[in-house]
C-alpha positions in Angstrom: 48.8 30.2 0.4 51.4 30.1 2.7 55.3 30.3 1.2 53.8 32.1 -1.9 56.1 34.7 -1.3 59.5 32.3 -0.9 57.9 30.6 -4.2 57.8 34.0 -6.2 61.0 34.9 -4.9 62.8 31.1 -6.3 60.9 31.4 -9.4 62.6 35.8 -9.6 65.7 34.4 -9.2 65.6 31.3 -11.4 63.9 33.3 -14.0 67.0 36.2 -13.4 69.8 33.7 -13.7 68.7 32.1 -16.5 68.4 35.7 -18.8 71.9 36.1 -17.6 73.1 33.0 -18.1 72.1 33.6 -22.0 73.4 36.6 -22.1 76.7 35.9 -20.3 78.6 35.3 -24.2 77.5 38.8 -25.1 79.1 40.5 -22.0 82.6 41.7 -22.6 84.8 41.5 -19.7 84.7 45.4 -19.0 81.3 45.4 -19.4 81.6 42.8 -16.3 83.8 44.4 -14.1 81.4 47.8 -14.4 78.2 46.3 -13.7 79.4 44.0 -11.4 80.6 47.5 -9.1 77.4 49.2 -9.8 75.3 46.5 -8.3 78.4 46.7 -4.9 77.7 50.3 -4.8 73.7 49.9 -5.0 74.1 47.1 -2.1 76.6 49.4 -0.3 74.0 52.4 -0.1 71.3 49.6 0.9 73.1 48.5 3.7 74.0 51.8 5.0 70.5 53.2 4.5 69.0 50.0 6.2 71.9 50.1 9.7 71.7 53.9 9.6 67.5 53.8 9.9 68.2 51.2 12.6 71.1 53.0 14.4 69.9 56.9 14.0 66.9 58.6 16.6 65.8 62.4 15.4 64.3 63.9 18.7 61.2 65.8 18.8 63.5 69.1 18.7 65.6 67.6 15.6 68.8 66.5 17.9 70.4 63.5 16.3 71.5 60.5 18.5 72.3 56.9 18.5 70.9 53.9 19.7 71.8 49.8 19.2 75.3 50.8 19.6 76.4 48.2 22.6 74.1 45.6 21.1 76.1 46.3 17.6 79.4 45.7 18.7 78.5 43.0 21.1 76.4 40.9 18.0 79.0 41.4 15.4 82.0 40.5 17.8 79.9 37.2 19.0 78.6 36.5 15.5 82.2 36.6 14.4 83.3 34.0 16.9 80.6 31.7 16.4 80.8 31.8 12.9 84.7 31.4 13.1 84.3 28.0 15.0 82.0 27.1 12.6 83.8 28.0 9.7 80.4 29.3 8.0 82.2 30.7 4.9 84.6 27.4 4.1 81.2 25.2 4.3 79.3 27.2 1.9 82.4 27.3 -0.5 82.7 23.9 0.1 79.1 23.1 -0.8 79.9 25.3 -3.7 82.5 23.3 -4.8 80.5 20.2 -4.4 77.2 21.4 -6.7 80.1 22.1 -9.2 81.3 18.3 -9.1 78.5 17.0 -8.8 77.3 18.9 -12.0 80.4 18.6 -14.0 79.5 22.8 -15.2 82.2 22.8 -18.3 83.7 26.0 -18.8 83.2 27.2 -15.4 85.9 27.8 -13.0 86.0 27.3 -9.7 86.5 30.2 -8.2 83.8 32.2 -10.0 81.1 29.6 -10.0 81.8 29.4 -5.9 81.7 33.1 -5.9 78.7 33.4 -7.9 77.2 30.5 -5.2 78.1 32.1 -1.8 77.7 36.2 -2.8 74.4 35.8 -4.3 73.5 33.5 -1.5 74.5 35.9 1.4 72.5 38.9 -0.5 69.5 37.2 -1.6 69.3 35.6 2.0 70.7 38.6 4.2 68.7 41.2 5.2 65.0 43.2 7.0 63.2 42.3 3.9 64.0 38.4 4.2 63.2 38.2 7.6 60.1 40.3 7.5 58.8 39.4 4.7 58.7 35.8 5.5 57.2 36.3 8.8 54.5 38.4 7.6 54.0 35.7 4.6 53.9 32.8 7.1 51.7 34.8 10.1 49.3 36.3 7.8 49.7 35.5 3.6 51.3 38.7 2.9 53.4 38.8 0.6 54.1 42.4 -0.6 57.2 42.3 1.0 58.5 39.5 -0.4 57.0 40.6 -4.2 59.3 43.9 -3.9 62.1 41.4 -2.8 61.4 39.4 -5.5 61.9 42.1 -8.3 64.9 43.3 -6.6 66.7 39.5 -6.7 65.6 38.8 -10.0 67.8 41.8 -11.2 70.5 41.2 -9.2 70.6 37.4 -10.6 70.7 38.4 -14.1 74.2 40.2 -13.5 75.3 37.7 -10.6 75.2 35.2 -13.6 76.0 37.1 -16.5 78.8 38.2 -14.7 79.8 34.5 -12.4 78.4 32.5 -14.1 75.5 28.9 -13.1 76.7 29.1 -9.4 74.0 31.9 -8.7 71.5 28.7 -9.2 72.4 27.4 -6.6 71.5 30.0 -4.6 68.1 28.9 -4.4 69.0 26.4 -1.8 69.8 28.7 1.0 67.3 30.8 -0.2 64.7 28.0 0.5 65.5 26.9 3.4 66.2 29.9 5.2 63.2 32.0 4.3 60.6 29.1 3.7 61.7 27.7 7.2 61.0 31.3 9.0 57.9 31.6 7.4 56.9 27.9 8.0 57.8 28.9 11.6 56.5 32.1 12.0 53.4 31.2 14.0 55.7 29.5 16.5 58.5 31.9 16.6 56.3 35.1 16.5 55.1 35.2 20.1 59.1 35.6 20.8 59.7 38.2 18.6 58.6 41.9 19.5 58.7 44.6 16.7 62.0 46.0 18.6 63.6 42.4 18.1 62.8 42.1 14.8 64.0 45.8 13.8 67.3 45.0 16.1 67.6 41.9 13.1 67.2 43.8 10.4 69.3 46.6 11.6 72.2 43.9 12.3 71.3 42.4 8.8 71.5 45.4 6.8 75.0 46.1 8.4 75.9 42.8 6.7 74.3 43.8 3.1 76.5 46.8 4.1 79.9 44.2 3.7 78.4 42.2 0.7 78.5 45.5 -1.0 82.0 46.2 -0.2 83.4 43.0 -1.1 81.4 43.5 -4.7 83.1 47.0 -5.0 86.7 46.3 -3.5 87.0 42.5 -3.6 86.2 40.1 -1.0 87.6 41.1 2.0 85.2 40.2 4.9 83.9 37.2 5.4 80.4 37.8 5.6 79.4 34.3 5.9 81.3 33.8 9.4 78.9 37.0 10.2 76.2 35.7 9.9 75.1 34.6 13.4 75.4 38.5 14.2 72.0 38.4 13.1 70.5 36.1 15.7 72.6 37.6 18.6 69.6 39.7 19.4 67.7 37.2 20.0 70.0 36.2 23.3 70.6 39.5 23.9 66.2 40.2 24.0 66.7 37.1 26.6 69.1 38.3 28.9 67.9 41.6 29.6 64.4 39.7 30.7 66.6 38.4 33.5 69.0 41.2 33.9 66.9 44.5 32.9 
């Protein structure tokens, strides 16, 4: 069945946030603050291991060197401009803000339910397992990838709500649309994207699973959301060296 995999993963997180949303009252605020940094530092160490697989070539003689490196710089810098004039950040707090008036959530503030919207969003939506796992759910109904991804959301949901509160909910939105429209599209987009591409993706993705983790562990001080076009940049970039090798 195709989209079993984006169905699993909706149900993970629905069945995630609601455990932490019943065990949110029994959660001092210490207890919080803790868990909430352990989860930063586990999607910190994700990241890195995900851009440093990407980014890192061991030789046949052991050498160590780089690769990606121009294509790196030159997708986060566009990425960042493009999601800059778009303003990709303000419209998903602003859609954040909206579910929470249009709910009327009592004793939820603002700031935490719109945090709890846009940081689960980003992670559950960011990243090499998203975009391959959806593909390989769409081109050919497997959905291990997206089963591992599901266990892995589920958790983080139960402390995204326990510790943010009903705005991780909402997160099944993006989560939706993005995945269940690249695997409803994967048999047209999939003659366009060679195994390189989609590894150039992930590797650009898991650099931004790299930032969700640091704004979970420091505060939020990148917006990840204005980066997310970085992940697409390859894409142009795959185009323009058919024309200009």
């Amino acid at each position: 069945m195709t989209g079993l995999g984006t169905i699993v993963n909706v149900g993970a997180v629905l069945a995630g946030a609601t455990i932490g949303f019943i065990i949110k009252g029994g959660l001092s605020r210490r207890f919080e603050r803790t868990v909430m940094s352990a989860i930063g530092l586990a999607t910190f160490f994700i990241g890195i291991t995900g851009a440093l697989s990407g980014m890192l070539v061991i030789g046949s003689d052991g050498s160590v060197s780089s690769q990606h490196t121009m294509l790196m710089i030159i997708s986060l810098v566009a990425g960042a401009f493009i999601g800059e004039w778009v303003d990709i950040e303000k419209r998903l707090d602003g859609f954040g803000e909206w579910c929470k008036r249009k709910f009327r959530f009592k004793g939820e503030g603002s700031s935490t339910f719109v945090e709890g919207f846009v940081t689960s969003s980003l992670l559950f939506c960011v990243g090499a397992m998203a975009i391959v796992g959806s593909l390989e759910d769409g081109l050919n109904g497997n959905y291990t990838t997206l089963f591992a991804k599901s266990i892995m959301d589920g958790v983080a949901a139960v402390i995204f709500t326990a510790s943010l509160g009903v705005g991780v909910y909402f997160s099944i939105l993006p989560l939706i649309v993005y995945q269940g429209g690249i695997t409803l599209l994967a048999g047209v987009i999939k003659p366009f994207l060679s195994d390189a591409l989609i590894s150039q993706m992930s590797f650009i993705g898991s650099i931004l699973i790299f930032a969700i983790g640091f704004n979970l562990v420091f505060g939020k001080k990148i917006k990840v959301g204005n980066l997310l076009p970085a992940i697409f940049i390859p894409v142009i970039w795959e185009i323009i060296q058919r024309f200009i090798p």
